[in-house]
N, C-alpha and C positions, 0 to 999 in steps of 0.2 A: 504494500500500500504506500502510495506515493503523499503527501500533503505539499500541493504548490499552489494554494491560494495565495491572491497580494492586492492590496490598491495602494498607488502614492498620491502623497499630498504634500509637497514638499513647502517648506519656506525657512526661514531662519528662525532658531526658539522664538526670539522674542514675539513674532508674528502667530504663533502658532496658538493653538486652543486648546480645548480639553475636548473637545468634539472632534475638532481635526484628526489629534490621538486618537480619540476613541474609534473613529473610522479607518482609521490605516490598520490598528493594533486589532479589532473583533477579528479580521482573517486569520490573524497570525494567533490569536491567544486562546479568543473563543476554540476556533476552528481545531489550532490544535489540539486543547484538551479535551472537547469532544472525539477526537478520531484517539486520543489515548484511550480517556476511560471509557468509551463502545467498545474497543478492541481487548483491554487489560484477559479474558478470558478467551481469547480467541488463540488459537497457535499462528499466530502470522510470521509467515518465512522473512518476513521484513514490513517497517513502516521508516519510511525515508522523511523528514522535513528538508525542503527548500528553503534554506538560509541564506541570508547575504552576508558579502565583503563588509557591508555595511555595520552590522555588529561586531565586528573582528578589525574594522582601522577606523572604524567612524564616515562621515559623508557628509558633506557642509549639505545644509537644507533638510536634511534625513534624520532629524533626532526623532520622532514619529515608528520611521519605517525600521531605525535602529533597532528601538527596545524592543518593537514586536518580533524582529528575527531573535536578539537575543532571550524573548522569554522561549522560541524554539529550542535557541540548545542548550539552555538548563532543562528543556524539558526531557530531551534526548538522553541528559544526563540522568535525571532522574530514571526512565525508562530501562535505562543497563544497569543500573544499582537495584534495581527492584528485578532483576532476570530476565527483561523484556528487551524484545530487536528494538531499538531506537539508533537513528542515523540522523545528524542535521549536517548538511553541507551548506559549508558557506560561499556560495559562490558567485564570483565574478558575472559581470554583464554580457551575456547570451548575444551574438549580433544576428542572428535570424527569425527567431520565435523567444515568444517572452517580451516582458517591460521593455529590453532595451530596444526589441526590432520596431517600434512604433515613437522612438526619443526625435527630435527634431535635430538637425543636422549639427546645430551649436549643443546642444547635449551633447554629441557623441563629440565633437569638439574638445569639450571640458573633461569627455573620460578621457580623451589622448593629452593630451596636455598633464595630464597626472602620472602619464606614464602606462595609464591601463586599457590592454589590449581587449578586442572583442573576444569571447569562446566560439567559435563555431558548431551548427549544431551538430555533427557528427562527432568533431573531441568531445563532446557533452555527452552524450550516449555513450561515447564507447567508455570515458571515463565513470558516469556512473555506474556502467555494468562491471566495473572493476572494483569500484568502492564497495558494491553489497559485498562481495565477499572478506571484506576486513575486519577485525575484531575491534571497530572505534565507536565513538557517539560524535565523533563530532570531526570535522576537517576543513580545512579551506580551500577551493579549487579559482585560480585567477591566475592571468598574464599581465604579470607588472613590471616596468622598467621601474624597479628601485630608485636609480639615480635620479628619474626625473619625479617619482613620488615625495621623495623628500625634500625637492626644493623648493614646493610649496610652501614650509615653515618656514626660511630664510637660514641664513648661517650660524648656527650654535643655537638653535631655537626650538628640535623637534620634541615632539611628546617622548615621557619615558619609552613607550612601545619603539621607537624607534630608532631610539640614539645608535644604539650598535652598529643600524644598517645604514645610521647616517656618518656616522664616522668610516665607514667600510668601502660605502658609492659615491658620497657627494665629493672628494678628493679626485676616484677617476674619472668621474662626470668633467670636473675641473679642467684636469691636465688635459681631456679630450676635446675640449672646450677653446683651450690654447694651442694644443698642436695644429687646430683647425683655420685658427685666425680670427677667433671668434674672443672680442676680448669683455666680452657683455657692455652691459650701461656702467657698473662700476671702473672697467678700463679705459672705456670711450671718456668719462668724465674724467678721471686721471690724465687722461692723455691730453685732452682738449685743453686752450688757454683757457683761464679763469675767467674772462668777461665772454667767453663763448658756452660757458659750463649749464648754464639757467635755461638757454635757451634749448642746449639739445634735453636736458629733463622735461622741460615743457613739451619739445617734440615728440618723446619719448610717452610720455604721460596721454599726451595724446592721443598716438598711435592705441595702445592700449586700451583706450576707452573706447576707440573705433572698431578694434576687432573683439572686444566682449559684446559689445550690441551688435555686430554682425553688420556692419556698416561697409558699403561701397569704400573702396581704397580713396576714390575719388570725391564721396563727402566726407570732409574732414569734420570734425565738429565745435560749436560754439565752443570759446574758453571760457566765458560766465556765462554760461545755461550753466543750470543745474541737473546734475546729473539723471536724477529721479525725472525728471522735465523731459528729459531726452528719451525717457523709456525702461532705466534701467531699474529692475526690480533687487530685491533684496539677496537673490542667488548670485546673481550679475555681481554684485557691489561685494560678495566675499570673494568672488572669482577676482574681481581685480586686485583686489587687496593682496590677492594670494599672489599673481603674478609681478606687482611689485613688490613684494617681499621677497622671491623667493630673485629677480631681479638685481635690489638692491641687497641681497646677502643680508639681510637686517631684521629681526623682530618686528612687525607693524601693528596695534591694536586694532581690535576687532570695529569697533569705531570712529578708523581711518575718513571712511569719505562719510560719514555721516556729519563729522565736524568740518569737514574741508567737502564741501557738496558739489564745487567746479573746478572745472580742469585747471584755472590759475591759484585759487585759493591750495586745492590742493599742490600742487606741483610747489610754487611759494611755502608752503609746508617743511615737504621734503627736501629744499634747498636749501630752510633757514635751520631748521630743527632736528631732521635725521641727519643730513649729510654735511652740516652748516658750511654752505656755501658762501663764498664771498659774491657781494649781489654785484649785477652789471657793472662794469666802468660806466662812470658817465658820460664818456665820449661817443656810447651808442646809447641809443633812446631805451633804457630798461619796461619792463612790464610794469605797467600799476599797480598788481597786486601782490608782485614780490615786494616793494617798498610800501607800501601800506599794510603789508603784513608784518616788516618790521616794523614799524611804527608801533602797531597795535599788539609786537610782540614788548617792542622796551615800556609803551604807557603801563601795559601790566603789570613789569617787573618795576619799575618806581612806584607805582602804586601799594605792591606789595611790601618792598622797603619802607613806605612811607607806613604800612600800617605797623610794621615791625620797630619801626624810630629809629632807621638807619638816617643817619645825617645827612642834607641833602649834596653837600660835596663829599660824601664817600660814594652819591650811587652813580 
């Protein structure tokens, strides 16, 4: 007996409900503990759950579809501690039948971009009829380029699950990176002069925002619109975060463009505060919002001094 019910609902915790939950998680929780306890006195040669990656590395948008796989394989657990066939596999995204054969083209985008290959459906059969005969409850089955999965956290950044294979891949990702001529946005900016440095981050910044929204190469987009304005929902806006991060080698909060909502406000950010850039010479006309962002970054900090009693010739 096989159990591969599923619906998603994806969006970021915050957005998310107790109803949303409750509709993703009834296939996975109800469903499963029904097909346990109808079967508990049955001899069945096997009952398989359909599990995902999802509860075994996590999924931006997927805290929902998460816990319902993972109440699968503590269920499976419990299943073999009690004498009964239980099997949950966790698996990677199917590219011909299943969830992932009906994703929109930028979906499948953001699973390559992670490094995660499609299964096809023949591996998938032949691999499951290989799995019933193991003595587990539980396994992971996916195609992942490692090196490109963990540079979605940035450099020195990943979750405990994965420090080892980040310490392991993101060095030869690195060097293969370099042999290539490929010296990322951090060597471009090292390399570039300094009153040229702003400009290509904004370029950069830009670019990025164009190809998460699935944008013509050839419409570029506003630097103040607002992002959300422009279409970009809440999956989008971690997606980018993650590819600047993982970009600029650096930690970025999860609340990156929520505080910085356009392409100048953010990019000014990033120039002043993660990477602290020295802003434009003034012998080329600088952005507005990288100098009003200093501005708005020193009123701050004199302000803050002032509430502290720092004297006003020490700030």
């Amino acid at each position: 007996m096989i159990h591969a019910a599923g619906v998603l609902d994806d969006g970021v915790l915050l957005q998310q409900s107790w109803e949303r939950f409750a509709d993703v998680m009834a296939p996975k929780v109800k469903g499963g503990w029904l097909l346990h306890s109808l079967t508990r006195d049955r001899e069945l040669d096997f009952l398989v759950f359909f599990s995902s990656m999802a509860s075994l590395l996590g999924s931006p948008g997927q805290g929902n579809y998460a816990a319902g796989n993972a109440y699968l394989d503590g269920l499976a657990a419990l299943r073999r501690a009690e004498g009964l066939p239980g099997l949950s596999i966790n698996w990677g995204p199917w590219g011909e039948v299943g969830m992932a054969a009906s994703l929109m083209e930028q979906d499948l985008r953001r699973w390559a971009d992670r490094g995660v290959r499609l299964i096809t459906r023949d591996q998938g059969v032949q691999i499951l009829g290989l799995l019933l005969g193991q003595d587990m409850d539980q396994v992971g089955v996916f195609q992942i380029d490692w090196s490109l999965y963990v540079r979605q956290f940035g450099r020195g950044a990943p979750p405990p699950l994965f420090q080892t294979v980040a310490r392991e891949r993101a060095p030869r990702a690195e060097a293969r990176r370099e042999a290539q001529g490929d010296a990322g946005l951090r060597g471009r900016l090292d390399a570039a002069p300094p009153n040229e440095r702003y400009e290509i981050l904004l370029t950069y910044v830009r670019d990025q925002v164009a190809r998460v929204l699935g944008l013509d190469p050839s419409r570029l987009p506003s630097l103040t619109q607002g992002l959300t304005d422009m279409g970009m929902d809440s999956l989008m806006i971690v997606e980018l975060r993650n590819h600047l991060q993982a970009s600029l080698g650096t930690s970025l909060p999860s609340t990156l463009v929520f505080e910085h909502p356009t392409i100048e406000a953010l990019s000014a950010h990033l120039a002043q505060d993660v990477l602290e850039l020295a802003a434009p010479a003034e012998t080329k006309p600088a952005r507005p919002a990288f100098h009003q962002y200093q501005r708005r970054r020193l009123n701050r900090r004199a302000l803050a001094e002032r509430a502290r009693g720092v004297p006003a010739e020490r700030r």
